[in-house]
VEXDOGU-773257 format. One record per residue: residue number from 1; residue in one letter; x, y, z of N, C-alpha, C in turn. Coordinates in steps of 0.2 Angstrom, whole numbers, plus 2048, in hexadecimal, padded with zeros to 3 digits. Layout:
BEGIN
{resi->NUM	resn->a	nu->X	nv->Y	nw->Z	cau->X	cav->Y	caw->Z	cu->X	cv->Y	cw->Z}
...
This chain:
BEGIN
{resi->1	resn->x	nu->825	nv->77E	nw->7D6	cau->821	cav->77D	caw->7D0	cu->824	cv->780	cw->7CA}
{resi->2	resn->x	nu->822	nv->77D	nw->7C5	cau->825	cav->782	caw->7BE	cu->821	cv->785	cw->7BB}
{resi->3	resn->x	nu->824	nv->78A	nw->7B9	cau->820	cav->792	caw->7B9	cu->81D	cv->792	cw->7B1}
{resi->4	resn->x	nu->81F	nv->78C	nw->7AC	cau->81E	cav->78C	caw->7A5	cu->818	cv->787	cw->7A7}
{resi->5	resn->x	nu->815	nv->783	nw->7AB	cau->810	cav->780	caw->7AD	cu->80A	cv->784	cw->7AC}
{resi->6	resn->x	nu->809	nv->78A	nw->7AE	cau->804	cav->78F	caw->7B0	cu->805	cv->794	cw->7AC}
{resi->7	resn->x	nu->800	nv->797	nw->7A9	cau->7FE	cav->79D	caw->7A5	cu->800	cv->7A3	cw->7A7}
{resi->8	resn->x	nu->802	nv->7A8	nw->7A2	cau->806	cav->7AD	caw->7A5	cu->800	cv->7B0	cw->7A5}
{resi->9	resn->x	nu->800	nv->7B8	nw->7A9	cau->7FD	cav->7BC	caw->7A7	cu->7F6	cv->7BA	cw->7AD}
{resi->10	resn->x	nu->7FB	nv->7B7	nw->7B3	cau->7F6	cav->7B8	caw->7BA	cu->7F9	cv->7BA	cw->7BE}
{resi->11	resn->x	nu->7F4	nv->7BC	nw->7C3	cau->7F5	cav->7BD	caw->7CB	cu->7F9	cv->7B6	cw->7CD}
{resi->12	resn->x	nu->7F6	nv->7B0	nw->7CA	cau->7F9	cav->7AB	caw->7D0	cu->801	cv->7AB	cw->7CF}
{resi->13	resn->x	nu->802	nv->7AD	nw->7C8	cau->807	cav->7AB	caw->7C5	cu->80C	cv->7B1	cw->7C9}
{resi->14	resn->x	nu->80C	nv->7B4	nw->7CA	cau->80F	cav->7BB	caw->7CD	cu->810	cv->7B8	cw->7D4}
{resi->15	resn->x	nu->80A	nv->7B8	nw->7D7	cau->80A	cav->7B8	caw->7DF	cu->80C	cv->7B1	cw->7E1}
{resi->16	resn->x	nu->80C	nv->7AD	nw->7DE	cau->80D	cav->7A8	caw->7E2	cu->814	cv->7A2	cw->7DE}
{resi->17	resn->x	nu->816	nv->7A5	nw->7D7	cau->81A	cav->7A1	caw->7D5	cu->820	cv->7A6	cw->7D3}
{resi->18	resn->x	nu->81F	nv->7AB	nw->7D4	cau->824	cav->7B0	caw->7D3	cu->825	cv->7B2	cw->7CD}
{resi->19	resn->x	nu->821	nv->7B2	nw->7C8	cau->824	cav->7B4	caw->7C1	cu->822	cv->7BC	cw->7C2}
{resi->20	resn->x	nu->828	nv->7BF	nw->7BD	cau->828	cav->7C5	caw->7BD	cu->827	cv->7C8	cw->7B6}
{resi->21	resn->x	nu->824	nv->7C3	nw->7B2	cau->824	cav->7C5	caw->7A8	cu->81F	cv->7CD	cw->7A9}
{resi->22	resn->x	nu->821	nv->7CE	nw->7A3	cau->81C	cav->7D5	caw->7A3	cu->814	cv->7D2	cw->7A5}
{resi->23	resn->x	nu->813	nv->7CD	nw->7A2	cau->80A	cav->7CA	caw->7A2	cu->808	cv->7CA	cw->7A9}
{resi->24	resn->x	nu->80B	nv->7C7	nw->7AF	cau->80C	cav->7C4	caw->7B3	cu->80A	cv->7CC	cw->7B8}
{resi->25	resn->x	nu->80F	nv->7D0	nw->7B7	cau->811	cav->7D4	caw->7BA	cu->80A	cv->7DB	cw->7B8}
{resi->26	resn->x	nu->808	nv->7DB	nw->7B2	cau->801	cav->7DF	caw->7B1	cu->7FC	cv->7DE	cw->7B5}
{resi->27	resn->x	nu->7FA	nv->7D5	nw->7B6	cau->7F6	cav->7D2	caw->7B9	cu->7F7	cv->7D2	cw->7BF}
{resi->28	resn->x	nu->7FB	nv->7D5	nw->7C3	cau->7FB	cav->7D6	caw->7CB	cu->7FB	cv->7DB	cw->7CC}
{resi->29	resn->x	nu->7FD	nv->7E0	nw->7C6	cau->7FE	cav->7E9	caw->7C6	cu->7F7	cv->7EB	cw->7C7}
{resi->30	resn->x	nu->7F0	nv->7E7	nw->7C2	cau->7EA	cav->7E9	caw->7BF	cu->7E5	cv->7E6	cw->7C6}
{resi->31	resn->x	nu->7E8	nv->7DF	nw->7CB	cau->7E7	cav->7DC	caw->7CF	cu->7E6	cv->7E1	cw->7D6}
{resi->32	resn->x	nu->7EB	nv->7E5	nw->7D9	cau->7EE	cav->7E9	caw->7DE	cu->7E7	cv->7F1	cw->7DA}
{resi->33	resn->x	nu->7E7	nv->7F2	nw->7D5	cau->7E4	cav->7F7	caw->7D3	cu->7DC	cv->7F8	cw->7D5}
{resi->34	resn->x	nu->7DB	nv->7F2	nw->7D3	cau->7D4	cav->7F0	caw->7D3	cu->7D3	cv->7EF	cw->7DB}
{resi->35	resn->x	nu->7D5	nv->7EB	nw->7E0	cau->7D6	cav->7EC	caw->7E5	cu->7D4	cv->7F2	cw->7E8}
{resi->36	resn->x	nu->7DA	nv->7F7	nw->7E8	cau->7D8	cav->800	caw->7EA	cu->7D4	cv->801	cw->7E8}
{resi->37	resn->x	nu->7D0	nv->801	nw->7E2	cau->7CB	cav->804	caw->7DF	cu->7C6	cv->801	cw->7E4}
{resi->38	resn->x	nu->7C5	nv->7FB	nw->7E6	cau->7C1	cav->7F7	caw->7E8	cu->7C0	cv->7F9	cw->7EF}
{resi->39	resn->x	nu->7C6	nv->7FB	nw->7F2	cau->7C6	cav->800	caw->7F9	cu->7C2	cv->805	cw->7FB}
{resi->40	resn->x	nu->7C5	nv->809	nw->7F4	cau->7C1	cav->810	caw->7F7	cu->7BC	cv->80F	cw->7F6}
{resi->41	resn->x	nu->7BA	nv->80E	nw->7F0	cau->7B0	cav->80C	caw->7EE	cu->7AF	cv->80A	cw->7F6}
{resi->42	resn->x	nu->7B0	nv->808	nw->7F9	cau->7AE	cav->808	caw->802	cu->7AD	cv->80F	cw->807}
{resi->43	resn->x	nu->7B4	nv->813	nw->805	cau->7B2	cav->818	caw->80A	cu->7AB	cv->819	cw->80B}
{resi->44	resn->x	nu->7AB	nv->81D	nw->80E	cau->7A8	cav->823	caw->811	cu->7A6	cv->829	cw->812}
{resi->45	resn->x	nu->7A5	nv->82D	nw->80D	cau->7A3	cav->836	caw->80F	cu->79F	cv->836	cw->816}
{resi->46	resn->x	nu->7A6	nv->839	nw->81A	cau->7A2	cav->83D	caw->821	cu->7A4	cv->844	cw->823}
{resi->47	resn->x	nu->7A1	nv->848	nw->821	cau->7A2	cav->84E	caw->823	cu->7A6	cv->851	cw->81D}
{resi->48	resn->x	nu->7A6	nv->84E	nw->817	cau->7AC	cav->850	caw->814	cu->7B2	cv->84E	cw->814}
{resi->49	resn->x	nu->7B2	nv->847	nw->817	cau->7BA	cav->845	caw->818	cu->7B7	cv->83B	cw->815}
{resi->50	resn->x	nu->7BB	nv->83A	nw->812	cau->7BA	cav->833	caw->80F	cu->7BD	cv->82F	cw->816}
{resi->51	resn->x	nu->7BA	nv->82B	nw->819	cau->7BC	cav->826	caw->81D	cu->7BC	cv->81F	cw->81B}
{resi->52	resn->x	nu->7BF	nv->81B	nw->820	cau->7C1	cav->815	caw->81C	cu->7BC	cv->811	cw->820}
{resi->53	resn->x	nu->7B7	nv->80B	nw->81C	cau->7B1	cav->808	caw->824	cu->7B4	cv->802	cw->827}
{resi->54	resn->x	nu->7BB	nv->802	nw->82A	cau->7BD	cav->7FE	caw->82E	cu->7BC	cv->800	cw->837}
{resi->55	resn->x	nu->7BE	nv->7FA	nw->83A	cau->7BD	cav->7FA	caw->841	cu->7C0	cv->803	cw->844}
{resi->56	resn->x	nu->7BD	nv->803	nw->849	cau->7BE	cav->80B	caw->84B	cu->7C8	cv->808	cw->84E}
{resi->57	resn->x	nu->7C9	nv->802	nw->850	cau->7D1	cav->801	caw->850	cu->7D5	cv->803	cw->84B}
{resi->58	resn->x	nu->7D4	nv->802	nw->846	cau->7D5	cav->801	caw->83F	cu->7D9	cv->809	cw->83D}
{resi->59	resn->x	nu->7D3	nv->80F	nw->841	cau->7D5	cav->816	caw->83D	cu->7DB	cv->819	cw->843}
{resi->60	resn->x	nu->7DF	nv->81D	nw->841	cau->7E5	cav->81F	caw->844	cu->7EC	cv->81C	cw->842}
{resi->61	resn->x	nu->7EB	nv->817	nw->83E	cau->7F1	cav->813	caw->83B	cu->7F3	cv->817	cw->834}
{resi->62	resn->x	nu->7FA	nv->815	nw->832	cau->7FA	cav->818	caw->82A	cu->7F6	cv->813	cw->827}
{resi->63	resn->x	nu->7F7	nv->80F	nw->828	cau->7F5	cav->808	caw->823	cu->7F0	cv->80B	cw->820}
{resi->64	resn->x	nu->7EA	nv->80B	nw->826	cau->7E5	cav->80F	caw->821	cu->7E3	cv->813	cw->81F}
{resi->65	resn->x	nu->7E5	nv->819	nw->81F	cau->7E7	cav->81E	caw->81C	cu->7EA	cv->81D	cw->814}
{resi->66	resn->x	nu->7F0	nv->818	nw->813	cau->7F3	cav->818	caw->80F	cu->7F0	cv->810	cw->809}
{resi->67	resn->x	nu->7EC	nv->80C	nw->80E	cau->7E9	cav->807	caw->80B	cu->7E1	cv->808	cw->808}
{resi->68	resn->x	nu->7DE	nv->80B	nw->80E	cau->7D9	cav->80E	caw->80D	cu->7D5	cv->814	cw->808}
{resi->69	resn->x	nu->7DB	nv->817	nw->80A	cau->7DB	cav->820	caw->809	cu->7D5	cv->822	cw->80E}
{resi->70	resn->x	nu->7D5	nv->81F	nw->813	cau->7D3	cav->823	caw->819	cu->7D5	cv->82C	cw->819}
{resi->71	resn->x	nu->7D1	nv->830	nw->81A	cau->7D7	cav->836	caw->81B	cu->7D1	cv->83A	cw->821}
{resi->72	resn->x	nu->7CE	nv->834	nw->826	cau->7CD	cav->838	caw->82C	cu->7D2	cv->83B	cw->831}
{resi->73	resn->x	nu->7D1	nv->83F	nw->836	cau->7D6	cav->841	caw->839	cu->7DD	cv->83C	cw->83C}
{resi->74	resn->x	nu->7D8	nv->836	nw->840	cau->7DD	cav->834	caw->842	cu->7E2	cv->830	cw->83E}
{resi->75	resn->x	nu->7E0	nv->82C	nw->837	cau->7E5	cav->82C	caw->832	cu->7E8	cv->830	cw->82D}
{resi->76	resn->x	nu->7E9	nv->836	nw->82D	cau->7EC	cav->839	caw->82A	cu->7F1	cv->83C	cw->830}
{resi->77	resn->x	nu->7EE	nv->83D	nw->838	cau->7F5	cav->83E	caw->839	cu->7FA	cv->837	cw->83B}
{resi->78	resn->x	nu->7F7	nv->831	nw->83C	cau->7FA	cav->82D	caw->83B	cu->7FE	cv->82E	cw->836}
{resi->79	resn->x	nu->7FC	nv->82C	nw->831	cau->800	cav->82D	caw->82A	cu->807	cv->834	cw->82A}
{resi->80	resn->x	nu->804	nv->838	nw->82C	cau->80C	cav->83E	caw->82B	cu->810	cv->83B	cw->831}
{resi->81	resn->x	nu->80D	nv->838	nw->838	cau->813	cav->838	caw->83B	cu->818	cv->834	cw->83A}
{resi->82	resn->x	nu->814	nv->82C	nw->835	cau->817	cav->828	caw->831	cu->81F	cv->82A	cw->82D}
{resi->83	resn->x	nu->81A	nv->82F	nw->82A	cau->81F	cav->833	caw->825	cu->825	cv->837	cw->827}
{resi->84	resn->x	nu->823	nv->83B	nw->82C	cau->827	cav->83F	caw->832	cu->82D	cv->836	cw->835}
{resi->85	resn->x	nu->82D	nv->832	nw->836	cau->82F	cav->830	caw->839	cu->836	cv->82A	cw->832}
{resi->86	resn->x	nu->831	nv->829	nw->82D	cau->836	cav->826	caw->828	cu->83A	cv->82A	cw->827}
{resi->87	resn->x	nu->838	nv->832	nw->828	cau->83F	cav->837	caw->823	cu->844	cv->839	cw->826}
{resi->88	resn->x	nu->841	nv->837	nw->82F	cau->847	cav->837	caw->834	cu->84C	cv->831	cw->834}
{resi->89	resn->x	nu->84B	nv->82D	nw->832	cau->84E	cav->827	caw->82F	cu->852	cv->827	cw->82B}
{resi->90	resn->x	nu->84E	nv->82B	nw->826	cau->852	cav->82C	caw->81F	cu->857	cv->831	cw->821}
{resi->91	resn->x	nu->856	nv->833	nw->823	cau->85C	cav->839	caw->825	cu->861	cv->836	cw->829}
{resi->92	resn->x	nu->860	nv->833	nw->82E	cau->865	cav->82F	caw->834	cu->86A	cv->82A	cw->82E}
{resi->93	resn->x	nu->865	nv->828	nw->829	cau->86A	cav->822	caw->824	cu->86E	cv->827	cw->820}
{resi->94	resn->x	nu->86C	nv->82C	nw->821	cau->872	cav->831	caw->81B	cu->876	cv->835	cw->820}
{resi->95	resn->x	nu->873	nv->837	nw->825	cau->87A	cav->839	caw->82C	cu->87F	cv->832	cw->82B}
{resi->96	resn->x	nu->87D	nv->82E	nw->82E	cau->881	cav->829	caw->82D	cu->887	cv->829	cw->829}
{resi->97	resn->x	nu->884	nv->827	nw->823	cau->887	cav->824	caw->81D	cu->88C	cv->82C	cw->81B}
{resi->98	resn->x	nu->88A	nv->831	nw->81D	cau->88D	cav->837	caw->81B	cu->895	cv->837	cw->820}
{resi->99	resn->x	nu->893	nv->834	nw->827	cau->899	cav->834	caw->82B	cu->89C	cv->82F	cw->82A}
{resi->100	resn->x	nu->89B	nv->828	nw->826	cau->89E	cav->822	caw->824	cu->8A3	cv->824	cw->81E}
{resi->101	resn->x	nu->8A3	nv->82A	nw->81C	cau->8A9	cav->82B	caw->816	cu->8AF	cv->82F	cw->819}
């Protein structure tokens, strides 16, 4: 489809037709925003810990932790072993590339 067909300065135009103008790109920025906003307005205060009101499957992932801002126990140690686990990564690709010169 041509992207001069359709008005800048949307969601659809972004997500679905690829355009990347500044209009375009504001309107999936403010899109994604309103979203999270829309998230957390759901939590939960339990005990003092914001939770996210998904299936009890749901918690112990980062996803929600990091989509929801869940920050119950079992998602937030999801979340750091997540993190624990990328950095070991990122360090293996920099041993690597350090022994590759």
């Amino acid at each position: 489809m041509n992207a001069s067909l359709y008005p800048h300065g949307t969601v659809y135009g972004y997500k679905n037709l690829g355009c990347r103008c500044a209009a375009c790109t504001e309107a999936h920025r403010i899109y994604l925003r309103d979203a999270r906003y829309a998230r957390y307005a759901r939590r939960v205060l339990v005990d003092g810990v914001w939770v996210a009101p998904v299936a009890a499957d749901r918690h112990g992932l980062a996803y929600t932790y990091n989509t929801w801002g869940c920050r119950c126990d079992r998602c937030k140690s999801a979340a750091n072993a997540e993190r624990r686990r990328l950095a070991q990564q990122r360090a293996e690709r920099q041993r690597v590339a350090r022994g590759s010169r």
